[in-house]
GUKE-92372 format. One record per residue (C-alpha): residue number from 1; residue in three letters; x negated, y, z. Coordinates in steps of 0.05 Angstrom, whole numbers, plus 5000, padded with zeros to 4 digits. Each point is the difference from the previous one (the first is absolute). Example, Ala and Ser with C-alpha at 12.3 -4.5 7.8 and 13.67 -1.06 7.14 Angstrom:
% GUKE-92372
{node 1; "ALA"; {4754; 4910; 5156}} {node 2; "SER"; {4973; 5069; 4987}} 
% end
This chain:
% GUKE-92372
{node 1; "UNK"; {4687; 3227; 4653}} {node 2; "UNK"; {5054; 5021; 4957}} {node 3; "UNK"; {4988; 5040; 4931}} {node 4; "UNK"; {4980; 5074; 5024}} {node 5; "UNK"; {5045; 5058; 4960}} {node 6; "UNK"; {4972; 5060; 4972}} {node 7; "UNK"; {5030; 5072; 5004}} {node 8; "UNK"; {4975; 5040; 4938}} {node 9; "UNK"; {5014; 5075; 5012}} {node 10; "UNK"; {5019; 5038; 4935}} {node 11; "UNK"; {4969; 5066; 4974}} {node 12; "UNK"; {4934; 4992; 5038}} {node 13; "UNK"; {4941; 4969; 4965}} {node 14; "UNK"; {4986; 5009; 4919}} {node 15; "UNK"; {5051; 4974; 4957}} {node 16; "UNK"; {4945; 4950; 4984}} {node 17; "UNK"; {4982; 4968; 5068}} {node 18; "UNK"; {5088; 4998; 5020}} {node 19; "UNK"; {5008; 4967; 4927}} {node 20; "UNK"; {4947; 4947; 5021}} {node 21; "UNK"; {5012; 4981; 5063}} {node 22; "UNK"; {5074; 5000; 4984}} {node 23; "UNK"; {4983; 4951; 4942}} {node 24; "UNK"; {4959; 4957; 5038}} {node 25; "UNK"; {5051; 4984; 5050}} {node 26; "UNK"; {5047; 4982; 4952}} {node 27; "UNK"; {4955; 4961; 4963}} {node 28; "UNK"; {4978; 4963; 5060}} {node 29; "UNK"; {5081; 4994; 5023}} {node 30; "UNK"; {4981; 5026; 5065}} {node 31; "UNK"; {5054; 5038; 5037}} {node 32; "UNK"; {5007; 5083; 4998}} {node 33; "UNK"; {5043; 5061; 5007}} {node 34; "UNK"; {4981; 5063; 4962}} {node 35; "UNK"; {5028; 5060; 5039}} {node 36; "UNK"; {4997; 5074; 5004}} {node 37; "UNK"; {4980; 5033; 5062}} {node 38; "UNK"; {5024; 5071; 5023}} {node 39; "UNK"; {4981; 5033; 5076}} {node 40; "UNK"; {4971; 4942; 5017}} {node 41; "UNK"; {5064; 4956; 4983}} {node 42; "UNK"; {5022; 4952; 4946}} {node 43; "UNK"; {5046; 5033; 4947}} {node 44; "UNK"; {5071; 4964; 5005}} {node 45; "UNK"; {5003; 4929; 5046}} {node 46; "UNK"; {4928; 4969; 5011}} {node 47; "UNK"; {4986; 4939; 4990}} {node 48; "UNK"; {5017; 4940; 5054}} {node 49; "UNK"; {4933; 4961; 4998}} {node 50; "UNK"; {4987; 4945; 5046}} {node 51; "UNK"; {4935; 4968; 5009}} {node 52; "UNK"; {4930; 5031; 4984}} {node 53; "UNK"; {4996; 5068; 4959}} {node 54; "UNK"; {4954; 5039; 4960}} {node 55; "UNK"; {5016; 5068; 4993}} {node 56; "UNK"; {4967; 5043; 4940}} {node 57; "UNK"; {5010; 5071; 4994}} {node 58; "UNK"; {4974; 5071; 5033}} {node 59; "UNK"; {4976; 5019; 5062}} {node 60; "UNK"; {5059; 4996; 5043}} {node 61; "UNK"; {5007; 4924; 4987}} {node 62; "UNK"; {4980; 4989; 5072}} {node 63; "UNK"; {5057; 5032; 5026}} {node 64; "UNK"; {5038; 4973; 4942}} {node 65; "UNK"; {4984; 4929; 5025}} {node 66; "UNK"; {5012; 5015; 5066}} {node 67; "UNK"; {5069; 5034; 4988}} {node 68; "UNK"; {5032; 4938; 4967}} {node 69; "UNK"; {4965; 4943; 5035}} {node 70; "UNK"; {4956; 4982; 4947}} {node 71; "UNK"; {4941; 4956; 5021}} {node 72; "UNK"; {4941; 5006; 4996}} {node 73; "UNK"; {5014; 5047; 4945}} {node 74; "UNK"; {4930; 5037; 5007}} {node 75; "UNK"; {4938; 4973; 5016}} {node 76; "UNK"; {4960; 5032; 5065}} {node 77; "UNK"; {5003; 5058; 5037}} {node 78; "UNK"; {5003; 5068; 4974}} {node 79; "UNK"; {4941; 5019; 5047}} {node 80; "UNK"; {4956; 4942; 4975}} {node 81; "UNK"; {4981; 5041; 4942}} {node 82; "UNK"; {4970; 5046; 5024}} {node 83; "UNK"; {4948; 4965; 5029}} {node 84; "UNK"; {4952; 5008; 4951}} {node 85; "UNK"; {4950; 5002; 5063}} {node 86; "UNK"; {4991; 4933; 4998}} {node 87; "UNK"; {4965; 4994; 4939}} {node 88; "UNK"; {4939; 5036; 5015}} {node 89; "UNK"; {4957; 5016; 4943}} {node 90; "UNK"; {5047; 4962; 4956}} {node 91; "UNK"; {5047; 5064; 4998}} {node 92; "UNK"; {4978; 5047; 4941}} {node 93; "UNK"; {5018; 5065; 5049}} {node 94; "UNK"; {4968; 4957; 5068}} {node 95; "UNK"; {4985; 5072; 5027}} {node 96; "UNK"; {5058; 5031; 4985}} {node 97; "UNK"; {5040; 5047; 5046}} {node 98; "UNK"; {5067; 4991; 5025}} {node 99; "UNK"; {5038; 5055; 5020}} {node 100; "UNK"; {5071; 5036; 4999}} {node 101; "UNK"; {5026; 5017; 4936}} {node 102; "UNK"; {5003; 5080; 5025}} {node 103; "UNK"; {4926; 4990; 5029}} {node 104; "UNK"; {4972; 4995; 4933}} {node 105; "UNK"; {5002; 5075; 4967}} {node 106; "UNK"; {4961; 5021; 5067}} {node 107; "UNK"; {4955; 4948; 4990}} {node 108; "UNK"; {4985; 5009; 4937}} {node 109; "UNK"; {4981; 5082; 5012}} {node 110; "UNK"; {4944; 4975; 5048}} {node 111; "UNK"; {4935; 5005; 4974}} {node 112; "UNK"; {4982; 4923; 4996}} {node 113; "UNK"; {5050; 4987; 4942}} {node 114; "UNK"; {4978; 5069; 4955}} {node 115; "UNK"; {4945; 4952; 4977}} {node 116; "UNK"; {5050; 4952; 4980}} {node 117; "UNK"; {5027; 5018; 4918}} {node 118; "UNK"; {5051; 4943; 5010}} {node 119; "UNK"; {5032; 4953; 5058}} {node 120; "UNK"; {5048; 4949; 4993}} {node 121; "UNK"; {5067; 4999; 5042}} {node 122; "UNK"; {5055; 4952; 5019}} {node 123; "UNK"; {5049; 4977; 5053}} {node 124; "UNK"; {4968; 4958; 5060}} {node 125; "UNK"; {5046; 4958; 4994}} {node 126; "UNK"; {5054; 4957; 4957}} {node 127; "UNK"; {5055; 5058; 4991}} {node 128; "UNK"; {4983; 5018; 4932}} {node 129; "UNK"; {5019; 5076; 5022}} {node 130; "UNK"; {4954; 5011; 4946}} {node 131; "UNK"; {4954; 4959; 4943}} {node 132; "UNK"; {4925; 5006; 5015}} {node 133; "UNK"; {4963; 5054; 4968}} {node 134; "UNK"; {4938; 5043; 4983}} {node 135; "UNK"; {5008; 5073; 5010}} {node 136; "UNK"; {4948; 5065; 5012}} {node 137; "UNK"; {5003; 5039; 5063}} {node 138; "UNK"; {5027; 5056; 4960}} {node 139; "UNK"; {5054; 4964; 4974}} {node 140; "UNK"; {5031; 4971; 5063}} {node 141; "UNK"; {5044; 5054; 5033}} {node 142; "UNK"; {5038; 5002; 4923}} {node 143; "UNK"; {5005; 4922; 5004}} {node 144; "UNK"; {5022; 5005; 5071}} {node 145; "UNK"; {5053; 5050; 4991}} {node 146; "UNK"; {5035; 4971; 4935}} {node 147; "UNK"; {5003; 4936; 5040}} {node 148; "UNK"; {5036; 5026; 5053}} {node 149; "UNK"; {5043; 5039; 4948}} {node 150; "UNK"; {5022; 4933; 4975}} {node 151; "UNK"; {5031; 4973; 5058}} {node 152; "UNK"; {4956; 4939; 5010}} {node 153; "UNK"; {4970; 5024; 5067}} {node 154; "UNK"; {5064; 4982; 5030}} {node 155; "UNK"; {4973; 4970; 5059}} {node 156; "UNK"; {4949; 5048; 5031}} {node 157; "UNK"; {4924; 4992; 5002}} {node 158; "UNK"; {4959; 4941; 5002}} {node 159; "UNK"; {4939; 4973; 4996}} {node 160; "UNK"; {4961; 5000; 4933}} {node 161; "UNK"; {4931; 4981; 4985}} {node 162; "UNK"; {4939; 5046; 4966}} {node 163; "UNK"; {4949; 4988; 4970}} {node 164; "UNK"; {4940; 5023; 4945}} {node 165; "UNK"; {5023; 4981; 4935}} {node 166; "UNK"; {4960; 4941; 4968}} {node 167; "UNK"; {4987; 4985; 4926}} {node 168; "UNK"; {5046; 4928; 4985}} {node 169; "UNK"; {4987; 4966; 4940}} {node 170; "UNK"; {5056; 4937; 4980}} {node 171; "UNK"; {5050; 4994; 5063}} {node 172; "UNK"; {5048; 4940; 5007}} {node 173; "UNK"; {5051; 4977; 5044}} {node 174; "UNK"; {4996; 4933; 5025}} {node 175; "UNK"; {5066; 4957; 5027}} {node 176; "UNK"; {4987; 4962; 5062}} {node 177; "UNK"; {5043; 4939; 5027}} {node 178; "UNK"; {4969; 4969; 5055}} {node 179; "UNK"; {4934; 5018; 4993}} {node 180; "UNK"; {4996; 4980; 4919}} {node 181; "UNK"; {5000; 5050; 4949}} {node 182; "UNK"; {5052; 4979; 4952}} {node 183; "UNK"; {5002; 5058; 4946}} {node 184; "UNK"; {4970; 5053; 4987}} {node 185; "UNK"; {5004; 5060; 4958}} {node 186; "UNK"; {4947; 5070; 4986}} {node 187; "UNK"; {5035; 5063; 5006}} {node 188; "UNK"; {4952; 5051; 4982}} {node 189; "UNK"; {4939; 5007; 4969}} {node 190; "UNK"; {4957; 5070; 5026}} {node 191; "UNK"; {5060; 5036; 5016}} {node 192; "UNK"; {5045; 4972; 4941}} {node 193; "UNK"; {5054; 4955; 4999}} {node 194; "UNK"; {4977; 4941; 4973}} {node 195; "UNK"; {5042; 4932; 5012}} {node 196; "UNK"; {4976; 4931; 4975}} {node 197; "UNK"; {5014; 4939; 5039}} {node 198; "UNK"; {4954; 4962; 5035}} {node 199; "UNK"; {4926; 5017; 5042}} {node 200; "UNK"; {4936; 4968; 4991}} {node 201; "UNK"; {4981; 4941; 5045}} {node 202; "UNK"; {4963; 5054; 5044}} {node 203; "UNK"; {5057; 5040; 5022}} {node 204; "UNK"; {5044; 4939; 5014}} {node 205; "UNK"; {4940; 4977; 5048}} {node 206; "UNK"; {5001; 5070; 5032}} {node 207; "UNK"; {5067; 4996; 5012}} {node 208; "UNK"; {4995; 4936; 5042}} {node 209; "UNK"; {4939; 5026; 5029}} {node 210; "UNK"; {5048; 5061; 5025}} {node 211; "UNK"; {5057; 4963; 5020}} {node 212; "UNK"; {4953; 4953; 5050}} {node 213; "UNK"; {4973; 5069; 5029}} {node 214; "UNK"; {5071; 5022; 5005}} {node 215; "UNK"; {5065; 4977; 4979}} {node 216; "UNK"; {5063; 5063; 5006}} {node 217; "UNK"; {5057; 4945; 4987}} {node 218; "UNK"; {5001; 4932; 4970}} {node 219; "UNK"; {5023; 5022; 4928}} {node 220; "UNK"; {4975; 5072; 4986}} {node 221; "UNK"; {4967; 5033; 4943}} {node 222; "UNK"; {4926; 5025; 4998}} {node 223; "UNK"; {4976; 5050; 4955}} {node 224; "UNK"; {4921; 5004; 4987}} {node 225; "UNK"; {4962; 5048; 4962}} {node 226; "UNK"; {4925; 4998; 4975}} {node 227; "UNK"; {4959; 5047; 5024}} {node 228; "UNK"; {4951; 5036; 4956}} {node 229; "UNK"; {4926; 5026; 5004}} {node 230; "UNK"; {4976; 5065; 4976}} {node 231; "UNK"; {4987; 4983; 4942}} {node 232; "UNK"; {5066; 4963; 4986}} {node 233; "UNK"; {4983; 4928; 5013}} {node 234; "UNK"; {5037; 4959; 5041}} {node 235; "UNK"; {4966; 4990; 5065}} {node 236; "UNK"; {5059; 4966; 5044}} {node 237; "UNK"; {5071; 4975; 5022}} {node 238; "UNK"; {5034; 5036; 5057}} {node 239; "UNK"; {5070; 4989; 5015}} {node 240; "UNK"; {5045; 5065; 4992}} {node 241; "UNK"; {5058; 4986; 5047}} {node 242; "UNK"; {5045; 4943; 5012}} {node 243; "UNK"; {5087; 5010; 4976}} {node 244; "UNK"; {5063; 4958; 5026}} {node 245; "UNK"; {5008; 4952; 4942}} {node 246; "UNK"; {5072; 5015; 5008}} {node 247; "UNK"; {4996; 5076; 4968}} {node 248; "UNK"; {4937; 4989; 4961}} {node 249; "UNK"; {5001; 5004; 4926}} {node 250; "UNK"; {4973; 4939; 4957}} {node 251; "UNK"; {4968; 5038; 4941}} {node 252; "UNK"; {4983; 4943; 4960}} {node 253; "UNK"; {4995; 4936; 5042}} {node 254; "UNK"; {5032; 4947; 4979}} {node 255; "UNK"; {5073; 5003; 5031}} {node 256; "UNK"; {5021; 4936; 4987}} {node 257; "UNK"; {4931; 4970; 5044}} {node 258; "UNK"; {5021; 5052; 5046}} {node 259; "UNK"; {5072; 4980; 5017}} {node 260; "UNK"; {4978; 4924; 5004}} {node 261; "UNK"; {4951; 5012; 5054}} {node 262; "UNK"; {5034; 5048; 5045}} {node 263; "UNK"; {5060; 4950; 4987}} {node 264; "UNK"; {4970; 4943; 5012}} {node 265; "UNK"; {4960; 5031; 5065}} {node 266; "UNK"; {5074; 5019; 5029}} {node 267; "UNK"; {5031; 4928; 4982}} {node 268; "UNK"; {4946; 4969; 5032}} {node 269; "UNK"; {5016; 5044; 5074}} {node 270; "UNK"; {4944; 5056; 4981}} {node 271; "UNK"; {5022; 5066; 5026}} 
% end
């Protein structure tokens, strides 16, 4: 299989994650094109690529890949990830309710959620229309309405999932290729940023134990969170959702061990 190509889109991800990924490819003198993207098209002539390709950037690489030919570009479907179904009691919000975007304000009014002081609220599924997040009842119809101000809403309703906010304490996300976890990185620590690399042995063992239960692509990214008692102890590992590897941002993994596994995985006719 010949040497797969990655596509690195500009102006995306923190300076940091672009600046190591970018690096490692050089480093590792494997083949790339750094381009802008604007309405869902390169800026100026893109770039001719012929064999396998890895495309890196926002949301609308799918239809970036798809536009110029590039293969296999992302990994799985979009509608794989939100299958968090599968997972059973795996899934931190396993009873969560999925429901249209303009559903939710109603919903929230009824009487079952007034004993609810917080919920937790993101897109079913991969779009990134908005980043997860923990908001009171009262504060939704402000959220909702300078969201729609801002012009992200663009494409109408969908389908977003709800559910009683939990108490996390360390969360992580955890790089899959092929069933493996090959880096790893926290990304908050009870609410707060907090990015170190690496997991404990635990967490990398949940991670497999996830991806046998359910697997949304064969590279994709896995974020898990520890959930915590009332007292504050940590009682468990749930998974938190599952992200195209192809949008997700690294944190702190290493990027270098990242690049040579999803490289490698491509050379060797992974898609």
């Amino acid at each position: 299989m010949a040497d797969p190509t990655w596509v690195l889109e500009r102006d995306v991800f923190a300076r940091e994650t672009f600046d190591a990924v970018l690096a490692a490819l050089r480093e590792t003198g494997t083949r790339h094109h750094a381009v802008y993207v604007t309405d869902g098209r390169v800026v100026g002539r893109p770039p001719q690529i012929d064999g396998p390709c890895i495309v890196y950037g926002a949301i609308g690489v799918r239809e970036l890949s798809k536009r110029y030919g590039w293969e296999p570009g992302v990994f799985g479907e979009e509608a794989a990830f939100s299958a968090g179904g599968h997972l059973g009691d795996l899934m931190l919000n396993a009873s969560a309710e999925v429901m249209p975007l303009s559903a939710v304000g109603s919903y929230l009014d009824s009487g079952e959620w007034r004993t609810h002081d917080q919920f937790f609220l993101k897109p079913e599924d991969d779009n990134k229309a908005f980043a997860g997040l923990t908001l009171t009842p009262a504060d939704f119809p402000g959220w909702l309405e300078r969201l729609q101000a801002s012009g992200y809403l663009g494409r109408g309703d969908f389908n977003v999932v709800l559910a009683p906010a939990q108490k996390l304490g360390w969360e992580w996300r955890v790089v899959m290729v092929a069933g493996e976890p090959v880096a790893a990185s926290s990304y908050r620590l009870r609410g707060l940023v907090n990015e170190l690399p690496g997991c404990p042995a635990e967490v990398e063992a949940f991670a497999r134990e996830a991806h046998r239960r359910y697997a949304p692509a064969s590279v994709y990214v896995i974020d898990v969170a520890e959930v915590l008692g009332a007292a504050g102890e940590p009682t468990e590992l749930k998974v938190v959702e599952h992200n195209t590897f192809n949008s997700a941002s690294l944190y702190a993994c290493p990027a270098a061990r990242v690049v040579e596994a999803v490289t490698t995985y491509v050379r060797q006719g992974g898609r």
